[in-house]
C-alpha positions in Angstrom: 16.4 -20.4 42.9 16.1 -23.6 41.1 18.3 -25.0 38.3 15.2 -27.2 35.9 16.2 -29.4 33.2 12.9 -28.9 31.5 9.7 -26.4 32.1 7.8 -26.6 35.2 4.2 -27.0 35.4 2.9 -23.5 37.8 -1.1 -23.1 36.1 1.2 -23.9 31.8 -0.6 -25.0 29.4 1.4 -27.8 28.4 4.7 -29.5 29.6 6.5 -29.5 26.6 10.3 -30.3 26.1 10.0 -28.8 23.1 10.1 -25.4 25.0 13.2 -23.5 25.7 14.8 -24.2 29.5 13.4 -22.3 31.8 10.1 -21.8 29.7 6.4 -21.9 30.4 3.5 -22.3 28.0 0.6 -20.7 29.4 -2.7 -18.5 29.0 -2.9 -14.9 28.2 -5.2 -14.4 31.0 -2.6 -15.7 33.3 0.5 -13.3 32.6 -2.2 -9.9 32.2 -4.3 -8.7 35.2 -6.9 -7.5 32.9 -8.5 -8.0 29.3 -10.9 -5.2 28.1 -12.3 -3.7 24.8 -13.0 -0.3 23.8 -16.0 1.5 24.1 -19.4 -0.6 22.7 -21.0 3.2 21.3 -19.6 4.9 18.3 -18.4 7.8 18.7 -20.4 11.0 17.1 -18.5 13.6 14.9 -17.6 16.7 16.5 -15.4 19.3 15.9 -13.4 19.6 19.2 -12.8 16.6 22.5 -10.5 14.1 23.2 -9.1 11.3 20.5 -10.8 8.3 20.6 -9.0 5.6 18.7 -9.9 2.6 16.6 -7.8 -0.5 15.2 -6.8 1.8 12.3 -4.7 3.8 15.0 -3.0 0.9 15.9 0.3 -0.2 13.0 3.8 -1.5 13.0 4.1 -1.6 16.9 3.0 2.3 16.7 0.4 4.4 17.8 -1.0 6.6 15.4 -2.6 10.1 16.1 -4.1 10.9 13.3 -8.2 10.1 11.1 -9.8 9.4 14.3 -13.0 10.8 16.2 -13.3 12.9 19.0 -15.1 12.8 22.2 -16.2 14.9 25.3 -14.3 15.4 28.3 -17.4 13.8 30.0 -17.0 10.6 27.6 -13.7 10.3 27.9 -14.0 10.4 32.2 -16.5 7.6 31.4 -14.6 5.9 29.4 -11.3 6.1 31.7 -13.2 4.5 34.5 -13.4 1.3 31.9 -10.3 1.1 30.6 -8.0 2.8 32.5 -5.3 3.5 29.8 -2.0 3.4 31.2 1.7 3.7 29.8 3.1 0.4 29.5 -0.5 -1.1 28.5 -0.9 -3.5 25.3 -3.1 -2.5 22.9 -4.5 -5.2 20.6 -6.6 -4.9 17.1 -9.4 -7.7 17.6 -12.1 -6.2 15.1 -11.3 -6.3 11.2 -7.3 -6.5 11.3 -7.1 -8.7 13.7 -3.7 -9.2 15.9 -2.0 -5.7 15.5 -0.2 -4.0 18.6 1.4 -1.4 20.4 2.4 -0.4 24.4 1.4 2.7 25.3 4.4 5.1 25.3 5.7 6.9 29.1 4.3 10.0 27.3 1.2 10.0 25.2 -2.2 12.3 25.2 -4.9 11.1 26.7 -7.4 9.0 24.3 -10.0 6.4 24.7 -10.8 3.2 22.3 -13.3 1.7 20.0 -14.2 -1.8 20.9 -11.6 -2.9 17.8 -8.9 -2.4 19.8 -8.7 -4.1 23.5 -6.2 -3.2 26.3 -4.3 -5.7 27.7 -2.4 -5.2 31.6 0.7 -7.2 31.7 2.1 -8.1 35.1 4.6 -10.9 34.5 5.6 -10.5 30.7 7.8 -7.4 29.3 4.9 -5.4 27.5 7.2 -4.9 24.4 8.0 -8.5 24.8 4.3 -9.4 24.5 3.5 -7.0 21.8 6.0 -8.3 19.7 4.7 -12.1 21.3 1.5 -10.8 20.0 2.6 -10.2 16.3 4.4 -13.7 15.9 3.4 -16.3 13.8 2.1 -18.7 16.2 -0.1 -16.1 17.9 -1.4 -14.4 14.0 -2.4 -18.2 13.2 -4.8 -18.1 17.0 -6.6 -15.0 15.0 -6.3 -16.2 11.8 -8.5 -19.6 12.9 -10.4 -18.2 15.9 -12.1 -15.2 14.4 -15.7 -15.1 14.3 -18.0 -13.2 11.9 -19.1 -12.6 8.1 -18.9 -9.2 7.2 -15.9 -8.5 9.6 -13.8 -10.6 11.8 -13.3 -10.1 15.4 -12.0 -12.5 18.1 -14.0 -12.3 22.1 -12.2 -11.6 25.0 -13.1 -14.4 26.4 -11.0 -16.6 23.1 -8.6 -14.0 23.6 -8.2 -14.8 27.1 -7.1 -18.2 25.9 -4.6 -17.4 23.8 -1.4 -19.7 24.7 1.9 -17.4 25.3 5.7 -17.7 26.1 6.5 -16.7 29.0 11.0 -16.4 29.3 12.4 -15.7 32.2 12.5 -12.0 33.1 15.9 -11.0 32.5 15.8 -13.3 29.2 13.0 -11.2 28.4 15.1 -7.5 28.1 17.3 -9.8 26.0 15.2 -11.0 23.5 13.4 -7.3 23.0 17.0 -5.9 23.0 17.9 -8.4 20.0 14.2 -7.6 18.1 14.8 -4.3 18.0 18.1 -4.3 16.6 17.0 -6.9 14.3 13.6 -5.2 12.9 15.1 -2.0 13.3 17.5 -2.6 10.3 14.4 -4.5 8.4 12.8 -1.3 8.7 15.3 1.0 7.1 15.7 -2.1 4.6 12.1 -1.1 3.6 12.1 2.3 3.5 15.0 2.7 1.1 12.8 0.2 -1.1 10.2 2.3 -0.9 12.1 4.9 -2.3 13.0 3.2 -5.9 9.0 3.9 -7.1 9.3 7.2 -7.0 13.2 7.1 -8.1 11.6 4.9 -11.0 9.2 7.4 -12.1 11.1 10.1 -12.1 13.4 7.6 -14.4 10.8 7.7 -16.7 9.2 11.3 -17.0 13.3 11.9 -17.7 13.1 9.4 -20.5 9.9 10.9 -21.9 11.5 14.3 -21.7 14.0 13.2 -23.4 12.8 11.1 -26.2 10.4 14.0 -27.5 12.9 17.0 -27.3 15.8 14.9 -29.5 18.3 14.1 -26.5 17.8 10.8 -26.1 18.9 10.4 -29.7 21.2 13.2 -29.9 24.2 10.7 -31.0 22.1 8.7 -33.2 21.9 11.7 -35.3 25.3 12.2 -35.7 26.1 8.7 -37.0 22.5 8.9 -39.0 23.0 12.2 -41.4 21.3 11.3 -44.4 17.9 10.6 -42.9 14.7 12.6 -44.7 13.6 15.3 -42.2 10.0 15.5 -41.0 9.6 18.2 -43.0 9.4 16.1 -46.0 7.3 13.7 -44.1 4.8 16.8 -43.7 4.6 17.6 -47.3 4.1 13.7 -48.2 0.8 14.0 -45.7 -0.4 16.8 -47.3 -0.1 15.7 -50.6 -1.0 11.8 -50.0 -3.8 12.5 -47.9 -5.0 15.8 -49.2 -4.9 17.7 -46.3 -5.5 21.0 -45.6 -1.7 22.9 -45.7 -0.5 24.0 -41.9 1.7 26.9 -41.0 5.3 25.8 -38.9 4.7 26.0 -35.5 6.9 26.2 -32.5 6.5 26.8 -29.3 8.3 29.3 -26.9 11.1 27.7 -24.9 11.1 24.2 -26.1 13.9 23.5 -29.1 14.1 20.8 -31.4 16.4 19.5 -33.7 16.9 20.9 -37.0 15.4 17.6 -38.6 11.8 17.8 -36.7 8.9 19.7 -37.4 6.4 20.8 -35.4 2.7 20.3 -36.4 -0.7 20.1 -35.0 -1.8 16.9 -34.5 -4.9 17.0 -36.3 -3.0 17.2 -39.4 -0.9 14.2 -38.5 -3.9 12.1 -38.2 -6.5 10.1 -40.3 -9.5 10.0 -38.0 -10.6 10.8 -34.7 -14.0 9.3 -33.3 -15.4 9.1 -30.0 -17.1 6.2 -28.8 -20.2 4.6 -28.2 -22.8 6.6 -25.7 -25.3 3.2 -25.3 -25.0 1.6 -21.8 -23.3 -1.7 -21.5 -24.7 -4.6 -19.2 -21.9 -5.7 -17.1 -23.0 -9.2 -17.5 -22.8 -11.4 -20.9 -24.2 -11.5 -23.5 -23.4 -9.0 -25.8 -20.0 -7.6 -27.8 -16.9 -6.7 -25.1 -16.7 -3.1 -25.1 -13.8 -1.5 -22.6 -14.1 0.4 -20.2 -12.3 4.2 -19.3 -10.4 2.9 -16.6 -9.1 0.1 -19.6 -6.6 3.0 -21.0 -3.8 4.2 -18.7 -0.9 6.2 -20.4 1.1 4.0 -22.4 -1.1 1.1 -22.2 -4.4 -0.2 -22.7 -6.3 -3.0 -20.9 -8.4 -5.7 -22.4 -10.0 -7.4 -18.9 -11.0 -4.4 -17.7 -14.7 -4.7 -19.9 -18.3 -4.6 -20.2 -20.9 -6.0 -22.6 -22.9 -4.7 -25.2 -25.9 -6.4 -26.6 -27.6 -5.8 -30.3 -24.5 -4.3 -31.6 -24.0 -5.3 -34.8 -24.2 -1.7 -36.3 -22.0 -0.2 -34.4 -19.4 -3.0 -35.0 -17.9 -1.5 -38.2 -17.5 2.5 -36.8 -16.1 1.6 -33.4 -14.4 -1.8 -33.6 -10.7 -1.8 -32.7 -8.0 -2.7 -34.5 -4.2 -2.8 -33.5 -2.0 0.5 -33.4 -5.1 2.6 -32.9 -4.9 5.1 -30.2 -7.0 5.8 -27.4 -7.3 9.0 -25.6 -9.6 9.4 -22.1 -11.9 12.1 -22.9 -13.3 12.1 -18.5 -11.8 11.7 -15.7 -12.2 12.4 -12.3 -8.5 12.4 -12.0 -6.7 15.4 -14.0 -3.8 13.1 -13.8 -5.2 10.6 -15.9 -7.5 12.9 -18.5 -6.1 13.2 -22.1 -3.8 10.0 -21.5 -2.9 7.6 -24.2 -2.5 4.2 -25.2 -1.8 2.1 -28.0 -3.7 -1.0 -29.3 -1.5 -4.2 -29.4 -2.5 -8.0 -29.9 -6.7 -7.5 -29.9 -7.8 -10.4 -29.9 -9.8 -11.8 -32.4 -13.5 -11.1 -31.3 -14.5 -7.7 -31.7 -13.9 -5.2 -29.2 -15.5 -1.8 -28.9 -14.8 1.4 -26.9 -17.5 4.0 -25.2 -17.9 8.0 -25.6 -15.0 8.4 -22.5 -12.9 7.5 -25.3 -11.2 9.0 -27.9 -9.8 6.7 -30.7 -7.6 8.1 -33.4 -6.2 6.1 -36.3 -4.0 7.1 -39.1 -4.1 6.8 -42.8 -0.7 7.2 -43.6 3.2 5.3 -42.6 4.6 8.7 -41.9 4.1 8.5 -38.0 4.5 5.5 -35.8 1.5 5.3 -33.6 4.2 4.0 -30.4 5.8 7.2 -30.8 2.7 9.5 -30.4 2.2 7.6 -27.7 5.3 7.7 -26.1 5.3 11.9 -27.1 1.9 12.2 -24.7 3.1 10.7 -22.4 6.2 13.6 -21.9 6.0 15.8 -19.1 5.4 19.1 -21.3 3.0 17.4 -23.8 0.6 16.3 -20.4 0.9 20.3 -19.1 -0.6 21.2 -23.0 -3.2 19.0 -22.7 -4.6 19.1 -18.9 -4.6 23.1 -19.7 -7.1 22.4 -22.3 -9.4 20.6 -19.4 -12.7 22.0 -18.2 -14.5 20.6 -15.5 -18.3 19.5 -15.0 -20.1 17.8 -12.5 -17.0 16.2 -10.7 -15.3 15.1 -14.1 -12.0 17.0 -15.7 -12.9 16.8 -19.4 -11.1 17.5 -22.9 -12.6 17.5 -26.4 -11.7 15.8 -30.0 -10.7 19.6 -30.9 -8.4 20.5 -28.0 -6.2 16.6 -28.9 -6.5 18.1 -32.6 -4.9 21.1 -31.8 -2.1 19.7 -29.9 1.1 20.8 -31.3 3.5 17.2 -32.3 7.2 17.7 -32.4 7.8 15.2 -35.1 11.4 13.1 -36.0 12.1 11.6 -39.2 10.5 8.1 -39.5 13.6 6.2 -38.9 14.0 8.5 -35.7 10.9 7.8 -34.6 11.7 3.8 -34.7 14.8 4.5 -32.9 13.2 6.8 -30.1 10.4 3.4 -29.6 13.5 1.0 -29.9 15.1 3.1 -26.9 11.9 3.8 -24.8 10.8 0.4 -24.7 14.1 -0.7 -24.3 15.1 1.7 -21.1 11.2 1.1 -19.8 11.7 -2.5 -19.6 14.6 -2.1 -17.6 13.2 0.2 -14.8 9.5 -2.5 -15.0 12.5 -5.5 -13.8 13.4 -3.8 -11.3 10.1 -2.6 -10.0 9.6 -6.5 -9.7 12.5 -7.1 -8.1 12.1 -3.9 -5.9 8.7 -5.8 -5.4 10.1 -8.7 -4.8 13.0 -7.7 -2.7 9.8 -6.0 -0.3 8.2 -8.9 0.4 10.8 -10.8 1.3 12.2 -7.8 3.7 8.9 -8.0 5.0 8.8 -11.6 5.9 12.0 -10.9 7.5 10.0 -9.7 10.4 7.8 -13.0 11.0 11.2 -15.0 10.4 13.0 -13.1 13.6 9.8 -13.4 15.8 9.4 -17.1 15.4 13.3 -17.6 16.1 13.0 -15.1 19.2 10.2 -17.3 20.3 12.0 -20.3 19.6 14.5 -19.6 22.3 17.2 -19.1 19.2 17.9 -15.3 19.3 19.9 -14.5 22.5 20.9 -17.6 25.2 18.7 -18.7 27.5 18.8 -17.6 30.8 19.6 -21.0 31.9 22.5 -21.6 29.5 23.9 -18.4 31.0 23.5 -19.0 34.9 25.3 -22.2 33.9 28.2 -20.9 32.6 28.4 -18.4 35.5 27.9 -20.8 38.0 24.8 -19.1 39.5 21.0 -19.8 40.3 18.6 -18.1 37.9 14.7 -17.6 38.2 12.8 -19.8 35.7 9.5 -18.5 34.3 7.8 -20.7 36.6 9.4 -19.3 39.7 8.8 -15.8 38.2 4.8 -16.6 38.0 4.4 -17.9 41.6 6.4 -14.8 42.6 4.5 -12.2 40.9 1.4 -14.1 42.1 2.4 -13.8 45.2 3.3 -10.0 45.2 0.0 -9.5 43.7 -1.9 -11.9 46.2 -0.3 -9.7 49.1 -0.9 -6.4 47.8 -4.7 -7.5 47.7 -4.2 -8.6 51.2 -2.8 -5.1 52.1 -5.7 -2.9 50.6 -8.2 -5.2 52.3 -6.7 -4.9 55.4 -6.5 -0.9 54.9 -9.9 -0.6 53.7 -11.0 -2.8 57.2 -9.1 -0.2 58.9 -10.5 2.7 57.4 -14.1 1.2 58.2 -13.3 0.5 61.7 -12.3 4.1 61.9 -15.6 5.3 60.7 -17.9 3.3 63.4 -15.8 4.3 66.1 
């Protein structure tokens, strides 16, 4: 075994110094027996057969069972005979998401392959060395710059062949994939207790809702706030003010508030509701900016989300929007987001309109802060009243102007209702910084990944082999020396069948 300073030349690429010692740059081709891609004939749909996977199949260094089509036994025999899926094979995305991977596990059912996905054979690299060789930097930039195709991306096998790789002596090899995995193993528990804080998050918030519209979340406010006029007065100033209709108290079963609410419907708290316009928009200027129903989402509403509206001067008066309107979603496809609400804030100053999958309703009194209606519809027990209301047609999930009227408010005293935006804003803000930093904190974890491969392929995760035969005071086998041996055994294996399939001939024309 030899001791080189720098990396040998055996069929590499380049001699670079740059290279760890005991390193070789060379081809794909040259450390795989064989390159091939995935069956050229999509597969039909049937009920029962054998998987036949595609590059969606193929994430995180995994296999994935599951969405894929199914083939015959007779297909799959066929299909075999191309391939030849074994454990220990790479398997390579080359269509669409290009540069994904994954070794076939000791134990995995049988399956064939779509033509996104190729197999390669390794014979002198580690196959979990070369999958994760696959998925580093230097090699994602080869896919990046040598896909072809418009509609969809994919790299030939013959480019592919090409692909320049690292090729680390073998027992530096087990080193380096020992070191990854410990390394991307903690990344990946990094990420999933990230992924956690959404959902914590929401759940943050539906308590907050809860909350702020059954008089918790200003239970102590009260106390230090005794002399505040109750709703109840605020009721009776409506009626009289506005000249509405008188409404009987109304509570519902299970659900207390304090003694300073009321409960009302919420037609009676309101000045108007009007749907919007039914006319067509272009999507295209010219024409007045009209929103979409996808603009209004619960707690917020959308201004770039629009279309346009020619000749609509007469309709500009009835359906323009003005700031602290409400807007309700009248459709949906989604039950989860019929009947929600949002608020109006900083229009801007050309006219903006709103179509018929809208609801907007406006009030004609101070007695109830349009932020705290919205903040109330967006509770947990106020969204079960209103999706009970829904009734569906053609695909849509629909409510009516009459079911948001007959809504039943639980309504503080005005100075309450400040205090209950004050807080809700106040304790939303919080959990939206650190969604962006959970956000942020994600993609950084996630780089993590692409920052360990390029060091492992740098030579600067585990020492070299080289480093360590030194320090022993033994021979090791460079990369080089590896190839030509592997070569060798491979050359004399060929030999050997030859010579037995001579045999066997001879034996038949005796």
């Amino acid at each position: 075994m030899a001791k080189p300073e720098h990396p040998e030349r055996n069929g590499a690429l380049e001699d670079r110094n740059d290279l760890p010692e005991g390193w070789i740059r060379i081809a794909l081709q040259d450390v795989v027996s064989r390159i091939a891609d995935g069956s050229h004939n999509p597969p039909k749909k049937q009920a029962t057969g054998i998987p036949m996977l595609s590059a969606r199949n193929i994430e995180n260094g995994r296999i994935k069972f599951e969405d894929y089509r199914l083939i015959s036994p007779r297909e799959f025999e066929s299909e075999s005979k191309r391939t030849h899926i074994e454990p220990g094979d790479v398997l390579l995305t080359i269509v669409g998401s290009i540069g994904r991977s994954a070794v076939v596990p000791q134990r995995c059912e049988p399956f064939a392959l779509q033509r996104s996905v190729a197999v390669l054979k390794p014979v002198a690299i580690d196959p979990g060395l070369l999958m994760y060789e696959l998925r580093a930097p230097f090699c994602q930039s080869f896919f990046e710059q040598e896909g072809a195709g418009t509609a969809q991306k994919g790299i030939y096998l013959g480019k592919l062949a090409t692909l320049p790789v690292l090729l680390p002596p073998q027992a530096e090899q087990k080193r380096i994939i020992a070191k990854i995995e410990g390394l991307t193993a903690r990344v990946e528990a990094s990420l999933a207790r990230l992924a956690k804080v959404p959902a914590i998050l929401k759940r943050f918030r539906q308590s907050v809702l809860a909350a702020a519209c059954s008089g918790r979340l200003t239970a102590a406010w009260r106390e230090s706030h005794p002399d505040v006029e109750p709703a109840s007065n605020l009721l009776s100033r409506i009626r009289v003010e506005c000249e509405r209709e008188d409404t009987s108290e109304l509570k519902l079963d299970k659900q207390e508030i304090p003694d300073t609410w009321a409960w009302s419907r919420f037609g009676f708290l309101m000045g108007e509701l009007r749907n919007g316009i039914s006319t067509k928009p272009n999507i295209d200027p010219p024409g007045t900016k009209i929103l979409r129903i996808s603009s209004v989402r619960p707690g917020a509403v959308s201004f770039s989300d629009v279309r346009y509206l020619p000749k609509a001067r007469d309709l500009i008066s009835a359906h323009r929007l003005r700031n602290d309107d409400l807007l309700f979603t009248r459709y949906n496809g989604s039950l989860d987001l019929l009947g929600v609400c949002g608020m109006v804030r900083v229009l801007p100053e050309e006219p903006l309109l709103y179509p018929d999958k809208l609801m907007r309703v406006r009030f004609d009194h101070a007695y109830v802060l349009p932020a705290f209606i919205e903040i109330f519809f967006q509770s947990p027990e106020a969204r079960d009243r209103v999706t009970e209301k829904s009734k569906s047609s053609a695909g849509q999930q629909g409510v009516s102007g009459a079911d948001i009227k007959a809504q039943h408010v639980a309504l503080p005293p005005i100075e309450e209702q400040r205090e209950i935006v004050r807080r809700v804003e106040a304790l939303f803000k919080l959990a939206d910084a650190i969604e962006k930093r959970v956000a942020m904190a994600t993609v950084r974890t996630e780089k993590l990944t692409q920052s360990i491969l390029a060091k492992a392929f740098r030579g600067e995760l585990v020492p070299t082999e080289a480093e360590l035969a030194r320090r022993e005071g033994r021979d090791y086998e460079s990369a080089s020396a590896l190839l030509t041996r592997i070569r060798s055994e491979i050359a004399s294996k060929a030999v050997r069948k030859e010579e037995r399939n001579d045999r066997a001939s001879a034996a038949l024309l005796s």
